[in-house]
C-alpha positions in Angstrom: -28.5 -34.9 8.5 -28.2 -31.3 8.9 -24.7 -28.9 7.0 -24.0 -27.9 10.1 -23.6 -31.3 12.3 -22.1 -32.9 8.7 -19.7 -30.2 8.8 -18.8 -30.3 13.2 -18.4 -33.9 12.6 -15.6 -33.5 9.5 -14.0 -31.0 11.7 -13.8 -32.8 15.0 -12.7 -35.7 12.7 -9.8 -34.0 10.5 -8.9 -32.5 14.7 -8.2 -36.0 16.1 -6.5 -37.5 13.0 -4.3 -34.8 13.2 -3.6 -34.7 17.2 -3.2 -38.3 16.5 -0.3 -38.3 14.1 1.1 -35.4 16.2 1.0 -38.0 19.1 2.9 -41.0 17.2 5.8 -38.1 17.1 5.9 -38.1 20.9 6.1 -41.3 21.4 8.7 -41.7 19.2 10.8 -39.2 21.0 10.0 -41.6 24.0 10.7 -44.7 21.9 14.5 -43.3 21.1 15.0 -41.5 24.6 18.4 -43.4 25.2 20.1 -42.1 21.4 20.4 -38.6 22.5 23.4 -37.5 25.1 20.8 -35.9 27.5 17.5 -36.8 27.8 16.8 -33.3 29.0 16.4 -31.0 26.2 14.4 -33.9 24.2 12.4 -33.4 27.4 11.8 -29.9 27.2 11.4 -30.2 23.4 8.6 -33.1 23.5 6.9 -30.6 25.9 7.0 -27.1 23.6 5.9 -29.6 20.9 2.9 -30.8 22.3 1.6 -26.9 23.5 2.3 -25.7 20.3 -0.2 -28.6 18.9 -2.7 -28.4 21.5 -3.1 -24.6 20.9 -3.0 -25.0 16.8 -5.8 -27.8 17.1 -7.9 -26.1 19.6 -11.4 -26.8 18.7 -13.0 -23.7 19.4 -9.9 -21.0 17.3 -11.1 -20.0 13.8 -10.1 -21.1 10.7 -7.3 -18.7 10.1 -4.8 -19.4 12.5 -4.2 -16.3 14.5 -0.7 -14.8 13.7 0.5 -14.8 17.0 0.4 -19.0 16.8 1.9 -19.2 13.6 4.8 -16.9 15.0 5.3 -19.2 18.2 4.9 -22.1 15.8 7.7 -21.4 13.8 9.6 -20.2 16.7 8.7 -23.3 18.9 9.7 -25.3 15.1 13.4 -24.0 15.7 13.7 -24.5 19.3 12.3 -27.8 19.0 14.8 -28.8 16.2 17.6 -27.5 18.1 17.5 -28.7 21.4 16.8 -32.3 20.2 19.7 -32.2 17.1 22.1 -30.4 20.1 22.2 -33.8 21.6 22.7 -36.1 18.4 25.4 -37.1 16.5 25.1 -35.8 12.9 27.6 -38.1 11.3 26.4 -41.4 12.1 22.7 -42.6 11.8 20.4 -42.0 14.8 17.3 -43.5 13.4 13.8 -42.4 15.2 16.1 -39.8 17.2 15.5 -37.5 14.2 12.0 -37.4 15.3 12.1 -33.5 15.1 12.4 -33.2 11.8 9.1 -35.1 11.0 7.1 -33.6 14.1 8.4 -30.1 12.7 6.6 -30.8 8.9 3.8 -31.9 10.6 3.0 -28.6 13.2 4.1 -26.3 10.3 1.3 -28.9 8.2 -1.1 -27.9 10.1 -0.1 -24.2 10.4 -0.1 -24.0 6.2 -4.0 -25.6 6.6 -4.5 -22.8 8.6 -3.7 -20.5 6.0 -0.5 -19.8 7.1 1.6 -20.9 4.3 4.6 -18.1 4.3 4.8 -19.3 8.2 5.1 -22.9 7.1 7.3 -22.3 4.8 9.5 -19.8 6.7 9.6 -22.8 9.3 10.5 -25.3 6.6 13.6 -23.1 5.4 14.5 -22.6 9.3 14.6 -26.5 9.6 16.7 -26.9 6.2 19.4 -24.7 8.2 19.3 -26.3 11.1 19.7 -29.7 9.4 22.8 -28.4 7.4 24.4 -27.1 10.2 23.6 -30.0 12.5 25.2 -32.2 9.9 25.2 -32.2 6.7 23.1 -30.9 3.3 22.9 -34.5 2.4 21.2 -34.9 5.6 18.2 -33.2 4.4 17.5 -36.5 2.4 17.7 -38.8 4.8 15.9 -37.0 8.1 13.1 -36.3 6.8 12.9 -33.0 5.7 12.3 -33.4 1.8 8.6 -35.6 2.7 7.8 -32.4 5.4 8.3 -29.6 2.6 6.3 -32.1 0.6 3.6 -32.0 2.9 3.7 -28.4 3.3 3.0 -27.5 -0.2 0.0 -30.2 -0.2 -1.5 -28.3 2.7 -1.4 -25.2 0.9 -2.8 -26.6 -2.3 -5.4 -28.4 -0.4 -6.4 -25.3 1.6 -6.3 -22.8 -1.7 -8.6 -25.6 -3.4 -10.5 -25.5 0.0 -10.8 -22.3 0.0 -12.2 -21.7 -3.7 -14.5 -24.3 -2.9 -15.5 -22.2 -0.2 -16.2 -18.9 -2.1 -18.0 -20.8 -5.0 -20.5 -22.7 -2.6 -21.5 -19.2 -1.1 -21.3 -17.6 -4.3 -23.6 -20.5 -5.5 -26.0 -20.4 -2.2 -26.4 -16.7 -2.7 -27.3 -17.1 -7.0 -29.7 -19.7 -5.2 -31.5 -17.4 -2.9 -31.4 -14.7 -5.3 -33.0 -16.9 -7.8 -35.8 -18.5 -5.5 -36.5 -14.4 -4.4 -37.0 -13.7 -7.4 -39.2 -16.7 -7.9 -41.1 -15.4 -5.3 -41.6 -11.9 -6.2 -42.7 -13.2 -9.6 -45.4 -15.8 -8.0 -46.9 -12.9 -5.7 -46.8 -10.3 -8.9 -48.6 -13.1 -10.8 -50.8 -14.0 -7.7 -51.4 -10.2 -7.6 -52.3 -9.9 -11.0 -54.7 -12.9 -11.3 -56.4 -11.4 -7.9 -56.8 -8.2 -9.5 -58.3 -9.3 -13.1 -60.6 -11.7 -11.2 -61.5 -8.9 -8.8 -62.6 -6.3 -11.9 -63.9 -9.4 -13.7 -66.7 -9.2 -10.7 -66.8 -6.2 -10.6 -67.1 -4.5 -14.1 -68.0 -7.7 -15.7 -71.8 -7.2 -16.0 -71.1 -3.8 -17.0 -68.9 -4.7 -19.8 -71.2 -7.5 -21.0 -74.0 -4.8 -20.9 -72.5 -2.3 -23.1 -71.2 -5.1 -25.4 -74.9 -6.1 -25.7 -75.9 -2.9 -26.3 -73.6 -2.2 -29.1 -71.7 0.6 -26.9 -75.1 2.7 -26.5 -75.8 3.2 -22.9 -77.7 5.5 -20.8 -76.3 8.5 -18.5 -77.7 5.9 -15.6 -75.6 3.7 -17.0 -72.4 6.0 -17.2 -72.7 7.1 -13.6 -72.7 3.2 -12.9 -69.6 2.7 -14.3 -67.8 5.9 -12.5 -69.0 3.9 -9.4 -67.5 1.0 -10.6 -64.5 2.9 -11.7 -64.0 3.6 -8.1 -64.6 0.3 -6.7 -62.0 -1.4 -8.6 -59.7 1.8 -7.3 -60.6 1.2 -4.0 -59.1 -2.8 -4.5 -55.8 -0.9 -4.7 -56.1 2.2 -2.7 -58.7 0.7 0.0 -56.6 -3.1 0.5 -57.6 -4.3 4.4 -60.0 -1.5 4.6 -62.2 -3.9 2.5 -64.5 -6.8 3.1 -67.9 -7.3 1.4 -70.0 -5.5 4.1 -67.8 -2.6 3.1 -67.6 -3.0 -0.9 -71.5 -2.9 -0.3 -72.2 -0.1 1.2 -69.5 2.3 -0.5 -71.3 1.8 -3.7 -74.4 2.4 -1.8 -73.0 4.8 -1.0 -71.5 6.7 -4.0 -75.0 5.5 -5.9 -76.5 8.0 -3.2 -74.2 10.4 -4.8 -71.2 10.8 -2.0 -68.2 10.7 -2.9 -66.2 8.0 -1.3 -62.0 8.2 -1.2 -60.1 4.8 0.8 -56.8 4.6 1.4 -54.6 2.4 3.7 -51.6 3.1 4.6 -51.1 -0.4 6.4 -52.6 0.3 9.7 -54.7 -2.7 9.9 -52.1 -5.0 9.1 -50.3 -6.0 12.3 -54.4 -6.4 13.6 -56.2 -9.6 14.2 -58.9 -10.9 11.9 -61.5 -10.7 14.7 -60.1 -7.0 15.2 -60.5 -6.3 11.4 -63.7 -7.6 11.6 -65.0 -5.8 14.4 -63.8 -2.6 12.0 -65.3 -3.4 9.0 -68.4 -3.6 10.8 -67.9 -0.4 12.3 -67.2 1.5 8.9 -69.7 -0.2 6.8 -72.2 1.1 9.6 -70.9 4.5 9.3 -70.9 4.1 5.9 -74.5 3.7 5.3 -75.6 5.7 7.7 -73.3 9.1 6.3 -75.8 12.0 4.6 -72.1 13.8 4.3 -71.3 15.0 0.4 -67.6 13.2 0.5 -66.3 10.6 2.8 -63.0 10.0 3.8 -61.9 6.9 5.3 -58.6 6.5 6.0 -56.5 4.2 8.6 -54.3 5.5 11.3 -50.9 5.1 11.9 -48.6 3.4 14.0 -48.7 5.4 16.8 -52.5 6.3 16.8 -54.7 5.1 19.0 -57.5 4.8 15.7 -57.2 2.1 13.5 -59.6 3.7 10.8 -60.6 7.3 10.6 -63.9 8.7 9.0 -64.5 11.9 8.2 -67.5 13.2 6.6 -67.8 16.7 4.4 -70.1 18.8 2.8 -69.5 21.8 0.6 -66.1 22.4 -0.8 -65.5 21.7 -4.5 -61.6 20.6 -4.7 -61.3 17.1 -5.1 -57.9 17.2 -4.8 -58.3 18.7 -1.4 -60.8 16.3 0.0 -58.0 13.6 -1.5 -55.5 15.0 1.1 -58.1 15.2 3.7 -58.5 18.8 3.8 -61.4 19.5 1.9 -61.1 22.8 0.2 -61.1 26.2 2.3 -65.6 26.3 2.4 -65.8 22.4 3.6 -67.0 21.7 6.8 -66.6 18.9 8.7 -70.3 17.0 8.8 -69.1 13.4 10.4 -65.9 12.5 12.4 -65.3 8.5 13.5 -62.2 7.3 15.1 -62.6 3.7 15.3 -59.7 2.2 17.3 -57.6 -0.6 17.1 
């Protein structure tokens, strides 16, 4: 079962256990209707009692009650008391009359759950005066108000421990997401890694088994093949979604035809389909081995371009740097241009 309908069922549950034992206080109030002089206040009473409930256990309020219920609860705690002890007799006993005093703990209860405790507890001293006044301080002890405070201070240990709990489980949901982030970041940097030494395994590997054979003596044919390789295995990092094996093909063609070739991707091809990244890479690696330029640059477009790749092809112009950039030094001319679009 799910946290969240685990958690909807505890709170509907902890709801109606509590508008339950709120109940049981009304009907005592009904059950001892005849001890009090006028039925009237009790009346009114048992009616500010049970909207003060209803609006502390509405489903739908937050956690933290809203001040302005904790103010009418504590207000509603004293009327309440009074209009009910008004009517009673304080020095002789008047059994379940005293209701009041038990239906007071348990509204302030649920107002100290609430996080509300110096409301609760401002309530709990309100009652203790009314008590003492009605009667006697002795009658603290036998009406009830001692097990209220007692329930009070529960509530408020309960909802502090609640409430820790609460912090740690995020605190310890949050070390677990950082901790399976990082797990993943450290599975794609490995998956990364193991994809690039594979990748210049095929590549350079021949290479590096030839000069190993040949005791590090190699030809200038052979130095020129490993530039070309030297700029293959760049173009893994530079080139990314630019590449397939139509294109790793011909740009070595190419550069062994003595072009040189520069591939970057600033992520235009990445929101495209594989059939449109297909149709690309057949595009370029046409352009590609059909270019007589001196240096190719293929780069793709952004965002908001039409083009997914550009090509452009130049001769003459001796800064590398330059042709980098796509500019091509001030005496390059622009030999080939391709927009292929997305």
């Amino acid at each position: 079962m799910a946290a969240p309908v685990v958690n909807a069922i505890a709170r509907w549950s902890v709801l109606a256990l509590a508008a339950l034992f709120s109940a049981y206080h009304l009907i005592l109030a009904v059950y001892s209707l005849d001890t009090p002089r006028s039925p009237v206040p009790v009346i009114v009473a048992m009616v500010l009692y049970a909207v003060a409930t209803a609006v502390s256990l509405w489903p739908s309020s937050p956690t933290e009650m809203p001040l302005w219920i904790a103010v009418f609860n504590v207000v509603v705690s004293m009327a309440v008391t009074g209009l009910v002890l008004s009517q009673l007799d304080g020095s002789v006993t008047n059994g379940y009359a005293t209701w009041p005093v038990a239906a007071v703990g348990t509204l302030l209860t649920i107002t100290a759950v609430r996080r509300r405790a110096p409301f609760a507890w401002l309530g709990i001293a309100g009652l203790a005066v009314l008590i003492m006044v009605w009667a006697n301080p002795l009658a603290l002890t036998t009406t009830g108000w001692i097990g209220s405070s007692v329930w009070v201070a529960v509530a408020q240990a309960l909802s502090r421990a609640l409430g820790r709990a609460t912090r740690d489980t995020s605190l310890f949901a949050r070390a677990e997401l950082d901790a399976a982030a990082w797990h993943a970041t450290q599975e794609a940097q490995l998956t990364e890694g193991r994809y690039r030494l594979d990748n210049m395994n095929r590549v350079a590997g021949p290479m590096l088994h030839h000069i190993v054979d040949s005791g590090g003596s190699i030809s200038a044919e052979d130095r020129r093949e490993c530039l070309h390789l030297e700029g293959a295995i760049r173009d893994e990092i530079r080139g990314r979604r630019l590449l397939n094996e139509d294109v790793r093909t011909e740009v070595l063609a190419a550069r062994r035809r003595g072009i040189e070739v520069t591939l970057l991707d600033d992520g235009g091809l990445d929101d495209l389909s594989d059939r449109a990244r297909t149709r690309i890479h057949s595009r370029l690696a046409d352009q590609i081995s059909r270019s007589h330029a001196d240096r190719l640059i293929v780069r793709t477009g952004v965002d908001s371009s039409t083009a997914a790749v550009t090509v452009v092809g130049l001769r003459g112009g001796d800064d590398p740097t330059a042709a980098v950039l796509g500019n091509g030094g001030d005496d390059a001319e622009v030999a080939e241009w391709l927009e292929i679009p997305k």
